[in-house]
gemmi code that builds the backbone of each chain (N, CA, C; Angstrom):
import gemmi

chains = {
    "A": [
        ("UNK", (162.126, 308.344, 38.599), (161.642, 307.619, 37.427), (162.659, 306.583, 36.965)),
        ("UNK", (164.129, 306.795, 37.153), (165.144, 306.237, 36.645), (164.960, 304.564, 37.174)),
        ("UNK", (164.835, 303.869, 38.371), (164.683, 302.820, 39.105), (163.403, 302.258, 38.313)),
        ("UNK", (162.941, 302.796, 38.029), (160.735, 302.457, 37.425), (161.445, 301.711, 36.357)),
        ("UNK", (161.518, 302.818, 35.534), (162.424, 302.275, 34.502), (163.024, 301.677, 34.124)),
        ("UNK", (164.467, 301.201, 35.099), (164.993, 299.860, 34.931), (164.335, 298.804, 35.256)),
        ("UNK", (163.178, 298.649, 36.236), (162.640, 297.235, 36.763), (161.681, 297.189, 35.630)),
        ("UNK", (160.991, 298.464, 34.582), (160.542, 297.537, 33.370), (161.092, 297.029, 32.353)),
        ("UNK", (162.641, 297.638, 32.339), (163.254, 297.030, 31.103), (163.388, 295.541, 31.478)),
        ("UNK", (163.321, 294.759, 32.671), (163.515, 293.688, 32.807), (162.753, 293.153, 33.893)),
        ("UNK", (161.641, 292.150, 33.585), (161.011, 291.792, 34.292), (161.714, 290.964, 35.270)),
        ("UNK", (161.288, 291.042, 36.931), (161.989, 290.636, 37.794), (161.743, 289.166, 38.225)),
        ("UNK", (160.344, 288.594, 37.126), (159.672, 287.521, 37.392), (160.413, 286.701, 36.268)),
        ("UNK", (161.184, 287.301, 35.819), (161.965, 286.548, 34.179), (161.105, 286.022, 33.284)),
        ("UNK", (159.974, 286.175, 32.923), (158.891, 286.081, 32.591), (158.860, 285.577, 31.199)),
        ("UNK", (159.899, 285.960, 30.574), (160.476, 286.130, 29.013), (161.422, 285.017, 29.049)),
        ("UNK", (162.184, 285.173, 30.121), (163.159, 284.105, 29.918), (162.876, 282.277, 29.940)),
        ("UNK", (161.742, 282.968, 31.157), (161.317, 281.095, 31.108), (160.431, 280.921, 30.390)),
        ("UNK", (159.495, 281.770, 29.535), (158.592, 281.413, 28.493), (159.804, 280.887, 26.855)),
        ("UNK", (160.816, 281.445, 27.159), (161.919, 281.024, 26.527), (162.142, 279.639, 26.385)),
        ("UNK", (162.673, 279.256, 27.807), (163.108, 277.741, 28.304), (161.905, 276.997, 27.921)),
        ("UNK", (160.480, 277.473, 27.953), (159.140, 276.883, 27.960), (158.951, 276.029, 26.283)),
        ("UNK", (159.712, 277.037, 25.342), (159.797, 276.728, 23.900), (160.769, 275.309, 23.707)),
        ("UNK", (162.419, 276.174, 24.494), (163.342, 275.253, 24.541), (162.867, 273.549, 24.487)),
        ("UNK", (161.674, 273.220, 25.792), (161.869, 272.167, 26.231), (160.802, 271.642, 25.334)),
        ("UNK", (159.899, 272.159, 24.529), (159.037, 271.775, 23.814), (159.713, 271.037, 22.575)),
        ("UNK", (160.799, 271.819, 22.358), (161.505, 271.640, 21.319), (161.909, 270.024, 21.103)),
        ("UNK", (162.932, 270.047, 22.478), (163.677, 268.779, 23.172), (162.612, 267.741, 22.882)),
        ("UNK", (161.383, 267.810, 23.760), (160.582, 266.730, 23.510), (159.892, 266.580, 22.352)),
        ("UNK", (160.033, 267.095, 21.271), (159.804, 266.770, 19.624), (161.796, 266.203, 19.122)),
        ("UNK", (162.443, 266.520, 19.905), (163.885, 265.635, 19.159), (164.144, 264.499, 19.624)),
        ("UNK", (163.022, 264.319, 20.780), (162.539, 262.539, 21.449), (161.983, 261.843, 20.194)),
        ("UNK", (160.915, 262.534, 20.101), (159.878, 261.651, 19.063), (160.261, 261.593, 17.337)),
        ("UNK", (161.709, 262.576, 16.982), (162.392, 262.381, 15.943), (163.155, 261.771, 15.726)),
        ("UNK", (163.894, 261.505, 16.884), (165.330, 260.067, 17.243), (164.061, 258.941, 17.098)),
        ("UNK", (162.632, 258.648, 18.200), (162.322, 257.737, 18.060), (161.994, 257.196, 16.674)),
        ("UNK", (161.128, 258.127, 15.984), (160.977, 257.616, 14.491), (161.962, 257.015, 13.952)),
        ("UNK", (163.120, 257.442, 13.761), (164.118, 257.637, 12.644), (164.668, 256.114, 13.329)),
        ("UNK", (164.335, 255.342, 14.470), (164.778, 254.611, 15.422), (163.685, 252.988, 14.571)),
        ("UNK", (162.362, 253.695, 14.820), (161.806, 252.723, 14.170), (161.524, 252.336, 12.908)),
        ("UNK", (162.070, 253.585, 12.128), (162.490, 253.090, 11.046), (163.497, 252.236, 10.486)),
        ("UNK", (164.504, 252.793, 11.118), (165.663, 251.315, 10.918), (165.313, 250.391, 11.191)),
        ("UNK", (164.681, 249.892, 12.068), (164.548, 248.994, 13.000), (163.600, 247.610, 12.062)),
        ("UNK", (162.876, 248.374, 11.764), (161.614, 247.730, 10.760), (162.243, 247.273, 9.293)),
        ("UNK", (163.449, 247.181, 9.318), (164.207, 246.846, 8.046), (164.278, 248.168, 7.070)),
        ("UNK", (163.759, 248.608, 6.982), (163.709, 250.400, 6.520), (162.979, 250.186, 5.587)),
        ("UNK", (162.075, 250.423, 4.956), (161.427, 250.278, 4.725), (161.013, 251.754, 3.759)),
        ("UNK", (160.724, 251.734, 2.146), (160.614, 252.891, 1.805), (159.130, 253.589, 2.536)),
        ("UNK", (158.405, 253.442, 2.823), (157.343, 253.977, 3.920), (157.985, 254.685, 5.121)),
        ("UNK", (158.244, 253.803, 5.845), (159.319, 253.620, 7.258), (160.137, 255.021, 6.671)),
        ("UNK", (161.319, 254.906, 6.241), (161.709, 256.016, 5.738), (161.236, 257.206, 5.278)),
        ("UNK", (160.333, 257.198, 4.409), (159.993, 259.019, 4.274), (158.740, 258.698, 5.330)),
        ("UNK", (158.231, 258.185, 6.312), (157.666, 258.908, 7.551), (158.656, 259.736, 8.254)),
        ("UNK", (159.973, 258.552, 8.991), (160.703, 259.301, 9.206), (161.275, 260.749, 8.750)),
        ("UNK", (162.007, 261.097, 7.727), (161.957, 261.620, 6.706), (160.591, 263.187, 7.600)),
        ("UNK", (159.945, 262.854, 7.141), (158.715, 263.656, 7.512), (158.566, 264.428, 8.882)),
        ("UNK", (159.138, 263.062, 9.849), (158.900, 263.406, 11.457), (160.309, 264.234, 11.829)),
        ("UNK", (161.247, 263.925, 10.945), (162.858, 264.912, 11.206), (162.044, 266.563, 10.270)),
        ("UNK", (161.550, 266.573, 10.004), (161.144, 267.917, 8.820), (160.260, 268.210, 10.162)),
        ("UNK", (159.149, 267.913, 10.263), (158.522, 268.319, 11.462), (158.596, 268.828, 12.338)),
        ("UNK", (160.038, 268.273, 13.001), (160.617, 268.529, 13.906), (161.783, 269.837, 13.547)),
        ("UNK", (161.955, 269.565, 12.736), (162.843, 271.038, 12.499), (162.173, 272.737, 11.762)),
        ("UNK", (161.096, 272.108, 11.856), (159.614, 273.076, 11.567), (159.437, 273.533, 12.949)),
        ("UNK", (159.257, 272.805, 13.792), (158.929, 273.565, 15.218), (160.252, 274.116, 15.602)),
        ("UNK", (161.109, 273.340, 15.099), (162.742, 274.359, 15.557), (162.788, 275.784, 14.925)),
        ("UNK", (161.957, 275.881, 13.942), (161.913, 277.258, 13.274), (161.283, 278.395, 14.052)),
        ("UNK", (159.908, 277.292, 14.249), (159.120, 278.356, 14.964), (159.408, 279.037, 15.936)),
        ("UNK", (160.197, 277.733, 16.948), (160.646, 278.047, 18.266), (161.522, 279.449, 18.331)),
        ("UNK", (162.513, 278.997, 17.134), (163.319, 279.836, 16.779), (163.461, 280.998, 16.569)),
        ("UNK", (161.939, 281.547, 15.928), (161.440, 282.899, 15.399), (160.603, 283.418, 17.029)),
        ("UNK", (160.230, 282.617, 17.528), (159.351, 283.160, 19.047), (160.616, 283.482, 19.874)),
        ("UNK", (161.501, 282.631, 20.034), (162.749, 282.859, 20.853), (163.166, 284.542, 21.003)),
        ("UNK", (163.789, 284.662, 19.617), (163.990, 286.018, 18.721), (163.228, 287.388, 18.989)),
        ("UNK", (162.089, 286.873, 19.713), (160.389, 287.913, 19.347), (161.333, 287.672, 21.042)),
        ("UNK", (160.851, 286.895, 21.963), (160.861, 287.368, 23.375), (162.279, 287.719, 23.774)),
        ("UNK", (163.227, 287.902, 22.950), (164.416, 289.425, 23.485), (164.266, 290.110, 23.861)),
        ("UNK", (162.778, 290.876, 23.067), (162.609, 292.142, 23.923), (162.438, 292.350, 25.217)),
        ("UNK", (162.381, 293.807, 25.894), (161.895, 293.988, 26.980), (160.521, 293.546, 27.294)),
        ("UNK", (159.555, 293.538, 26.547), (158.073, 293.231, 26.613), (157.645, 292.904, 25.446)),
        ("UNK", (158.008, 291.518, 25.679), (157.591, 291.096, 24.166), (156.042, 290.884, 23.723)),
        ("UNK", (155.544, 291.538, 22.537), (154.007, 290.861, 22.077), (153.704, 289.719, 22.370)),
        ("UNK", (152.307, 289.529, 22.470), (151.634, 287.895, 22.875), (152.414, 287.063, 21.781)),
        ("UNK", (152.102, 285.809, 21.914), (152.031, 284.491, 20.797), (151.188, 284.963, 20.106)),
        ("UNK", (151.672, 285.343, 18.577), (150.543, 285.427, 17.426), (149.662, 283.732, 17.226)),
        ("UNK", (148.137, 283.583, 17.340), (147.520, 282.736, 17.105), (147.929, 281.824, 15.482)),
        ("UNK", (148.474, 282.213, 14.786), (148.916, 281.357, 13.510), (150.310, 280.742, 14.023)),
        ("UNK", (150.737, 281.430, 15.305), (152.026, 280.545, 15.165), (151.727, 279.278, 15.996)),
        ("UNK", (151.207, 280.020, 17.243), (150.434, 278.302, 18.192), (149.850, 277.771, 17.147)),
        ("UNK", (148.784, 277.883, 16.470), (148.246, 276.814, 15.165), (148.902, 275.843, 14.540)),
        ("UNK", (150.429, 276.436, 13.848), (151.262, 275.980, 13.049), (152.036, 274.731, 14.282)),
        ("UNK", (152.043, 275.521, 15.626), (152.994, 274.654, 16.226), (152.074, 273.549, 16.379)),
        ("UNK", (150.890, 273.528, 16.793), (149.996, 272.326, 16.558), (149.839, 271.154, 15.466)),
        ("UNK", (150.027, 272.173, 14.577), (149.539, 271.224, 13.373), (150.627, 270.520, 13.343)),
        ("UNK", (151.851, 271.025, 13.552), (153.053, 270.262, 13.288), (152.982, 268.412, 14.213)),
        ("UNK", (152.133, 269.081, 15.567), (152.518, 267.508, 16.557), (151.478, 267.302, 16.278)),
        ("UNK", (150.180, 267.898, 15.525), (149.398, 266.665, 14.822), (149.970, 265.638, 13.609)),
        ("UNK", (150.553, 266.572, 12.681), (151.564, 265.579, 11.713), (152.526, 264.334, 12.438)),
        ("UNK", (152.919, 264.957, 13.335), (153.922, 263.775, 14.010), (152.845, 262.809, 14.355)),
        ("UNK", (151.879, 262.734, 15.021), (150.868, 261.477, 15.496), (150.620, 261.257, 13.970)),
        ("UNK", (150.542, 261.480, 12.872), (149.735, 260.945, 11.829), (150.729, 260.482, 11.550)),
        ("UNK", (151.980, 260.939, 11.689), (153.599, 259.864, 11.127), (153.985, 259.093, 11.742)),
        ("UNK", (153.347, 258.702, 13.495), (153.667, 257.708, 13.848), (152.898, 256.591, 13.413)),
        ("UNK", (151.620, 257.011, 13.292), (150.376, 255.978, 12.930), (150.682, 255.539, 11.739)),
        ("UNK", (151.318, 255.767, 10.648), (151.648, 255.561, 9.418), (153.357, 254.283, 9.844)),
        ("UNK", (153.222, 254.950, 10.752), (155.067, 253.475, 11.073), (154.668, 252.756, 11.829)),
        ("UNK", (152.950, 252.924, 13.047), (152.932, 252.024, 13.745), (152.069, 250.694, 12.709)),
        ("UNK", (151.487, 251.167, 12.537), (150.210, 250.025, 10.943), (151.140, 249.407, 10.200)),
    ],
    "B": [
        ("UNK", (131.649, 272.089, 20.962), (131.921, 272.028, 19.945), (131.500, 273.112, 18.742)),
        ("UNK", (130.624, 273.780, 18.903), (130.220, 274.916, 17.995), (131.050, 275.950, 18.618)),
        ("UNK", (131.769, 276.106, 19.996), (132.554, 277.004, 19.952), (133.810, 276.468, 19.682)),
        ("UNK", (134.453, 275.069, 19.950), (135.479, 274.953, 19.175), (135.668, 275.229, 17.391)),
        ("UNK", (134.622, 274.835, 16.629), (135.104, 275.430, 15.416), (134.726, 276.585, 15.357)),
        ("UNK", (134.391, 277.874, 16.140), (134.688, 278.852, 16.005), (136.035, 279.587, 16.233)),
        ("UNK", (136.260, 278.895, 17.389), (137.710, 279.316, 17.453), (138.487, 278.936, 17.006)),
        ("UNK", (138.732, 277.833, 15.877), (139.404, 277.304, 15.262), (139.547, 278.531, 13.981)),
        ("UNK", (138.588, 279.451, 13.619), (138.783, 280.329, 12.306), (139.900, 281.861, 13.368)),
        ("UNK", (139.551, 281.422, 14.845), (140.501, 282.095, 15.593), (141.823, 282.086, 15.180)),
        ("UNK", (142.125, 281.124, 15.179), (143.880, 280.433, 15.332), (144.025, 281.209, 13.938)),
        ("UNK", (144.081, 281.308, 12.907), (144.094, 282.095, 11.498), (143.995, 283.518, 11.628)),
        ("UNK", (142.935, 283.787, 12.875), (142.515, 285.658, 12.455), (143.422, 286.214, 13.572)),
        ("UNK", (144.132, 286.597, 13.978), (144.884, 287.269, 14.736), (144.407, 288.520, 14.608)),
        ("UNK", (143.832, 289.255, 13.886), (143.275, 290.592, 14.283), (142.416, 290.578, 15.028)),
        ("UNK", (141.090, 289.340, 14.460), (139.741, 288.871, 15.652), (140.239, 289.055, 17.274)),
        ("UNK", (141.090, 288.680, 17.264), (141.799, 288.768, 18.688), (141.910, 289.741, 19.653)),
        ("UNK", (142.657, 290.458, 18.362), (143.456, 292.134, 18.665), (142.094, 292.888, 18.973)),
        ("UNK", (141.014, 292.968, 18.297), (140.070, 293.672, 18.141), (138.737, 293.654, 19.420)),
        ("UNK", (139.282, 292.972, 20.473), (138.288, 292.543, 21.192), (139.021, 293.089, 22.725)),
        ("UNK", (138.391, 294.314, 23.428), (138.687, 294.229, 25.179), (140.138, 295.066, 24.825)),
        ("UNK", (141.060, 294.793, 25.602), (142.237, 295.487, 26.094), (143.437, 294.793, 25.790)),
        ("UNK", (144.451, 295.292, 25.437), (145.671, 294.266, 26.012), (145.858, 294.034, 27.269)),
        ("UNK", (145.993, 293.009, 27.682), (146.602, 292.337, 28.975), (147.940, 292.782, 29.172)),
        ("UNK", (148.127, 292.763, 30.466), (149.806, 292.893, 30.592), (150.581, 291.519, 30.367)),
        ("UNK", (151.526, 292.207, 29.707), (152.658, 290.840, 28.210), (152.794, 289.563, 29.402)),
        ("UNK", (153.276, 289.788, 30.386), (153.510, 288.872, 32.032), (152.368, 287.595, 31.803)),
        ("UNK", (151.193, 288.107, 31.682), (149.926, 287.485, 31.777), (150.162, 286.267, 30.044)),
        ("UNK", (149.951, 287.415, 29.145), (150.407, 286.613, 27.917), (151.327, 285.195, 28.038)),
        ("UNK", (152.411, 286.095, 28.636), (153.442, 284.848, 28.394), (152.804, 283.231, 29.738)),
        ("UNK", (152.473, 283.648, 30.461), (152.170, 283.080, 30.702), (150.881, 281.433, 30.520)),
        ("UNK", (150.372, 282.721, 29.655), (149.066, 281.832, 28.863), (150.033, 281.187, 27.744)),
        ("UNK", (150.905, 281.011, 27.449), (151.910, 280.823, 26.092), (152.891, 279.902, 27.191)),
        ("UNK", (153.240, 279.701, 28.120), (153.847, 278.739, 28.815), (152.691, 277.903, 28.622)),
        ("UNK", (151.825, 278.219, 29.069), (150.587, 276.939, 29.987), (150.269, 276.201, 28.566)),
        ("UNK", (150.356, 276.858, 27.303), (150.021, 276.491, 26.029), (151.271, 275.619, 25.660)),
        ("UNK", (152.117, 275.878, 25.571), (153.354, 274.926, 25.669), (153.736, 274.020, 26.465)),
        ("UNK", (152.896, 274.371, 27.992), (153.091, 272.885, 28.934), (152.351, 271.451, 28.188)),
        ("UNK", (151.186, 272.352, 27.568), (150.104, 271.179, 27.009), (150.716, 270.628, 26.267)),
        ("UNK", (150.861, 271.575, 25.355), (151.954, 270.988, 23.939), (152.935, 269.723, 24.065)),
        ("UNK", (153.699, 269.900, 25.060), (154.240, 268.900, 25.724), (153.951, 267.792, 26.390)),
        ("UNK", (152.872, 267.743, 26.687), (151.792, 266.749, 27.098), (151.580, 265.837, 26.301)),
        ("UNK", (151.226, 266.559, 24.960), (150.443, 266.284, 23.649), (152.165, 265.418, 23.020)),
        ("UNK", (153.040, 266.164, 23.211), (154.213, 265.436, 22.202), (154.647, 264.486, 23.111)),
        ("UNK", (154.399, 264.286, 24.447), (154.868, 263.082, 25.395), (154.172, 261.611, 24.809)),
        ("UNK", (152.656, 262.257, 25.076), (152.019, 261.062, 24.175), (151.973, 260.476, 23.526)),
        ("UNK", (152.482, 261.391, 21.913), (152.860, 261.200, 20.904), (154.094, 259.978, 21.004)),
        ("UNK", (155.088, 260.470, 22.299), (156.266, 259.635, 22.154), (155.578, 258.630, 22.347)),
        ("UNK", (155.363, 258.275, 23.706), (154.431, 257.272, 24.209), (153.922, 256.166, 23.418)),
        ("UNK", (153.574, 256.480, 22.066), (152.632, 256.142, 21.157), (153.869, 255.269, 20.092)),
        ("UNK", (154.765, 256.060, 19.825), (156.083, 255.670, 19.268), (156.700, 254.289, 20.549)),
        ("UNK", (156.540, 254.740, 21.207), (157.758, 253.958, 22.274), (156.656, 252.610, 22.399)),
        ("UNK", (156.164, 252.522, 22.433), (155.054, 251.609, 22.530), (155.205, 250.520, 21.349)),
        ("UNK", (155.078, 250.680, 20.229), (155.267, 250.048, 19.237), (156.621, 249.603, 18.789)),
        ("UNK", (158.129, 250.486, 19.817), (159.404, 250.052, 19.517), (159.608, 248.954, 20.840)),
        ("UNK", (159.458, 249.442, 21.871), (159.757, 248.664, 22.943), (159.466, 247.491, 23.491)),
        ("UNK", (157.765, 247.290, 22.892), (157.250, 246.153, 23.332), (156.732, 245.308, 21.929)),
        ("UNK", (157.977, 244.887, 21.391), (157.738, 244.301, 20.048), (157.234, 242.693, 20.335)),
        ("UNK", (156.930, 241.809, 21.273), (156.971, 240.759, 21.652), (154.848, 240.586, 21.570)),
        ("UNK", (154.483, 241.819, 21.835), (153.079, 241.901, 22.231), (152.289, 241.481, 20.817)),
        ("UNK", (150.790, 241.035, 20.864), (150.296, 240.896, 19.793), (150.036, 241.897, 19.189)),
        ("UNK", (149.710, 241.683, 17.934), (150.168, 242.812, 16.598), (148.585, 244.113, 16.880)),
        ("UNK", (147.733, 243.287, 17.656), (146.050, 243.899, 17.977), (146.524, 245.129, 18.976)),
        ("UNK", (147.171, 244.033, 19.995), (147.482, 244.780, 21.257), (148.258, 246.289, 21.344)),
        ("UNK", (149.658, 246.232, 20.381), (150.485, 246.865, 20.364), (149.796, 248.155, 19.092)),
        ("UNK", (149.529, 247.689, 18.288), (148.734, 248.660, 17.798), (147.737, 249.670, 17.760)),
        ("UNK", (146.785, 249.006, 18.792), (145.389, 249.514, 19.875), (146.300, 250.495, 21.001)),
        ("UNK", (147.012, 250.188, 21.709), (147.582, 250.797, 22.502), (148.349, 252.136, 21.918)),
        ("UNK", (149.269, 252.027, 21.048), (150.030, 252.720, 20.216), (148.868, 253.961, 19.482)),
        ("UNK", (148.223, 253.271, 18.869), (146.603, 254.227, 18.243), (146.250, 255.239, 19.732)),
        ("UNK", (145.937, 254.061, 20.361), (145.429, 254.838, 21.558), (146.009, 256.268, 22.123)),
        ("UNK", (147.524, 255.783, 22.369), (147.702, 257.407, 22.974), (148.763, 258.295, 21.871)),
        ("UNK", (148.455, 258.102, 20.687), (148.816, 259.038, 18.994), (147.414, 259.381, 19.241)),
        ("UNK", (146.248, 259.360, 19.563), (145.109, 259.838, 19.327), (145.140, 260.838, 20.562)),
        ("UNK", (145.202, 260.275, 21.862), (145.033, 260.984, 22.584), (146.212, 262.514, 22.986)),
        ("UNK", (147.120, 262.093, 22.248), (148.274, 263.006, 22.023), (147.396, 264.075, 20.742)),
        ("UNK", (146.928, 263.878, 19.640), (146.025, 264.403, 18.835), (145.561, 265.863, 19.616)),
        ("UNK", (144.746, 265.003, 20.434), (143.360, 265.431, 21.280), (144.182, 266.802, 21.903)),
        ("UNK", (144.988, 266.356, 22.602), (145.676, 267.101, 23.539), (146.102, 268.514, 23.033)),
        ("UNK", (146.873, 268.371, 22.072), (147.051, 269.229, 20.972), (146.316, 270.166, 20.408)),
        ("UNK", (144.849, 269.558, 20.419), (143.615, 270.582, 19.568), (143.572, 271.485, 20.796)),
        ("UNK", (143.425, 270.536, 21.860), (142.506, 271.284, 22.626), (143.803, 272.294, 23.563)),
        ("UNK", (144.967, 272.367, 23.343), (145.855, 273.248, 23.775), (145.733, 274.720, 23.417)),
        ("UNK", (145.934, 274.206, 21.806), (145.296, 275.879, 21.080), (144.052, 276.098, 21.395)),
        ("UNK", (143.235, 275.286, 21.611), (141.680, 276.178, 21.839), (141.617, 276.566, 23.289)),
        ("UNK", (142.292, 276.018, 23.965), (142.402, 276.668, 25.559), (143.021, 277.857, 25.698)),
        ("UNK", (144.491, 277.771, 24.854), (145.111, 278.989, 24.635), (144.020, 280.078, 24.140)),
        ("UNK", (143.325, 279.955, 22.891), (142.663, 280.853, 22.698), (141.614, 281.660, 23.354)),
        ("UNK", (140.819, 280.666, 24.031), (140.016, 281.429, 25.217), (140.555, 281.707, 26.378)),
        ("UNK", (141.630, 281.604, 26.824), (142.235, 282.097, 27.903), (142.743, 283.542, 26.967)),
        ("UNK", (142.965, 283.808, 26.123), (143.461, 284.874, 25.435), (142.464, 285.751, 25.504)),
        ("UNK", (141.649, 285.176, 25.191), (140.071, 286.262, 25.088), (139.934, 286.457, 26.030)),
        ("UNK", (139.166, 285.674, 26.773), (138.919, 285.919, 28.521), (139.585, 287.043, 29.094)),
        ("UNK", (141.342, 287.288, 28.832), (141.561, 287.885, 29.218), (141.891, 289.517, 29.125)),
        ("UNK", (141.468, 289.181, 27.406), (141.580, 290.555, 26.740), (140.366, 291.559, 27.450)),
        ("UNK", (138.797, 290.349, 27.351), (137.587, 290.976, 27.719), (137.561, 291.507, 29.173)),
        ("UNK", (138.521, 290.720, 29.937), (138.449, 291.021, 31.488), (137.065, 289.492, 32.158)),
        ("UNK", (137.272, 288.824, 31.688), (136.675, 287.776, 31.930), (137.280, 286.737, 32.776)),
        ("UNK", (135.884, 285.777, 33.690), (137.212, 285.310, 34.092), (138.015, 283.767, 33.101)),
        ("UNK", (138.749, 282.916, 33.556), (139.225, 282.359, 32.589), (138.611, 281.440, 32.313)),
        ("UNK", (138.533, 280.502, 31.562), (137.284, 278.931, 31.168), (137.897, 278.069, 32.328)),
        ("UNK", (136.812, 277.558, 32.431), (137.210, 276.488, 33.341), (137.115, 275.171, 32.457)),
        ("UNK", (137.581, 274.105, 32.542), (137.485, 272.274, 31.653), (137.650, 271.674, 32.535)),
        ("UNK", (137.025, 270.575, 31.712), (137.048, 269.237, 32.547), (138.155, 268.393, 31.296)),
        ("UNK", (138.646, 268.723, 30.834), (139.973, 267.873, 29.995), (140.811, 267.725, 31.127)),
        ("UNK", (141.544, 268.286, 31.625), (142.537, 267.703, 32.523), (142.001, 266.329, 33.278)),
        ("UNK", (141.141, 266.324, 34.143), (140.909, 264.896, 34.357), (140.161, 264.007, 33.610)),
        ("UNK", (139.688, 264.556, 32.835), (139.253, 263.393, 31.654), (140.056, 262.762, 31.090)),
        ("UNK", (141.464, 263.529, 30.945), (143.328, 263.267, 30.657), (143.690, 261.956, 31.696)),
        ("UNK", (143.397, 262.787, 32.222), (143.912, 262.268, 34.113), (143.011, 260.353, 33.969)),
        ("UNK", (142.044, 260.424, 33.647), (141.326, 259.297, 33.629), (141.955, 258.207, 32.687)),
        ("UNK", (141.833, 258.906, 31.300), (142.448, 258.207, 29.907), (143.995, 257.352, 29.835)),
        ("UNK", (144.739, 258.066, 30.828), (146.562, 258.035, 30.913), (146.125, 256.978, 32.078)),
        ("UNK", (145.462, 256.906, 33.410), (145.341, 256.183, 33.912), (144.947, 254.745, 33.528)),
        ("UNK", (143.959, 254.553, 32.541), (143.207, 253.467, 31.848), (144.376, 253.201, 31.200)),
        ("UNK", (144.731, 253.650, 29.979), (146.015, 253.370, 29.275), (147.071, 252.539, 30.248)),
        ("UNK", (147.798, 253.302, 31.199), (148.790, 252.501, 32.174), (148.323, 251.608, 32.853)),
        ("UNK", (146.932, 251.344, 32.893), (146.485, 250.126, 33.307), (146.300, 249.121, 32.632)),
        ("UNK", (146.342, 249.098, 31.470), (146.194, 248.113, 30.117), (147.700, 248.042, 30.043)),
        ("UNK", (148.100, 248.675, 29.682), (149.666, 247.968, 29.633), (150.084, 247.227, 30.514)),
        ("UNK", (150.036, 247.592, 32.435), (150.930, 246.659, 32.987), (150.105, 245.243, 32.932)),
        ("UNK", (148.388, 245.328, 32.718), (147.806, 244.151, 32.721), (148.510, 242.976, 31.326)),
        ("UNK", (148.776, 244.290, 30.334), (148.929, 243.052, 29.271), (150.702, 242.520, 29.085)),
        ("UNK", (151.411, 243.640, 29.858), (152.803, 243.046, 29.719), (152.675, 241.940, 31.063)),
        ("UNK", (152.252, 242.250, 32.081), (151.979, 241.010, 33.236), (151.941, 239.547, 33.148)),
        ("UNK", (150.709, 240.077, 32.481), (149.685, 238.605, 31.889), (150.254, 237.570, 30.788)),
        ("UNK", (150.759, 238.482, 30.716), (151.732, 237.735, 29.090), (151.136, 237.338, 28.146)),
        ("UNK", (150.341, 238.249, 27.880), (149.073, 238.445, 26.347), (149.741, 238.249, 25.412)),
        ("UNK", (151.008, 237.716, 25.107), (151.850, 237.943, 24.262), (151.610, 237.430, 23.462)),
        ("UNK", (152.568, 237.272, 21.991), (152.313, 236.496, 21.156), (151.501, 235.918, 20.584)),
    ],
}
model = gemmi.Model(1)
for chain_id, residues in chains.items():
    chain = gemmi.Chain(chain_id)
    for i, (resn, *xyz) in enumerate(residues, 1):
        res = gemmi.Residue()
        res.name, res.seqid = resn, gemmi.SeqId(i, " ")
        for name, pos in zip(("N", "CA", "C"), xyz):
            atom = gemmi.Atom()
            atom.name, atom.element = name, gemmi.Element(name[0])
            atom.pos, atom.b_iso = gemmi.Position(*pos), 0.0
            res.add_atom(atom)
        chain.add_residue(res)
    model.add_chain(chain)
structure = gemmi.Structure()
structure.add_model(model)
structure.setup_entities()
């Protein structure tokens, strides 16, 4: 039983770990589209608009760093629970906000 | 669409979920939670896309660069909805022992990103500019 045992404390497919990296890189590519904002905001003379979009799209972005953050935490375990459906939601709504904050700096 | 806003009161009920078929083995989960995050990423590429568009090619007319820019912030939108609602029926599907949904979004994607990159190199080419 002892061998059973260890190959479930740790999946051999790393399964956890790269659903891990899977968050990680989600992350990364929302600190693209937060440099870019904060990019076209200067850029545009700054603009009090321009600014709290930006403003908005750095909050956004550190909203999904939370989330990421709290799922990260959850898949430590040996077998971690599914994705609770309110958190995929939340992570959605968040890169829907970002398209509504770019559309607000691109107009 | 009548099952997307059903599953949209999904994304909120997390018990609705729990309450339906079996647990899956977590392996399977995470996996449906990668493929949900590949999209995601899809969806925030676009998004950049949509940004980078309106910084990079500041020379283009104000119609052009804006239409384009709209264009894939919308389709980044899209991408997004329909991540969680894929996630969600792949969740079910697999709780019930079903098999998984099949879509036609990926190449309807596949079509849209193509059209898009074809309007751009036509209009940076052409020199629609100004």
């Amino acid at each position: 039983m002892t061998p059973r045992r260890a190959a479930a404390a740790r999946d051999p497919g790393l399964q956890p770990e790269r659903t891990r990296l899977a968050w990680r890189r989600t992350t990364l590519t929302g600190a693209v589209i937060a440099v870019l904002a904060m990019k076209s905001a200067l850029h545009g003379g700054a603009p009090a608009s321009g600014i709290v979009a930006a403003a908005l799209c750095a909050a956004l972005w550190l909203g999904l760093l939370g989330l990421a953050h709290r799922r990260i935490g959850a898949l430590a375990s040996p077998r971690p629970a599914a994705l609770a459906p309110r958190v995929a939601a939340t992570a959605v709504l968040c890169t829907v906000a970002l398209a509504v904050c770019g559309a607000a700096l691109v107009v | 669409m009548i099952e997307f806003v059903r599953n949209v009161r999904l994304w909120f009920a997390p018990e609705e979920i729990r309450e339906e078929g079996g647990t899956p083995d977590y392996r399977f989960s995470l996996a449906n939670e990668r493929t949900f995050l590949a999209w995601l990423r899809t969806a925030l590429a676009l998004i950049g896309g949509g940004f980078a568009v309106d910084q990079f090619l500041p020379d283009l007319r104000w119609g052009w660069r804006v239409g384009l820019a709209l264009a894939l912030l919308g389709a980044g939108v899209l991408c997004a909805f329909r991540a969680v609602n894929h996630w969600v029926r792949c969740e079910r599907a697999m709780r019930r022992g079903e098999d998984l949904p099949v879509s036609r979004f990926p190449a309807a994607l596949g079509v849209v990103v193509a059209v898009v990159a074809i309007a751009m190199v036509a209009v940076v080419l052409l020199g629609w500019e100004g």
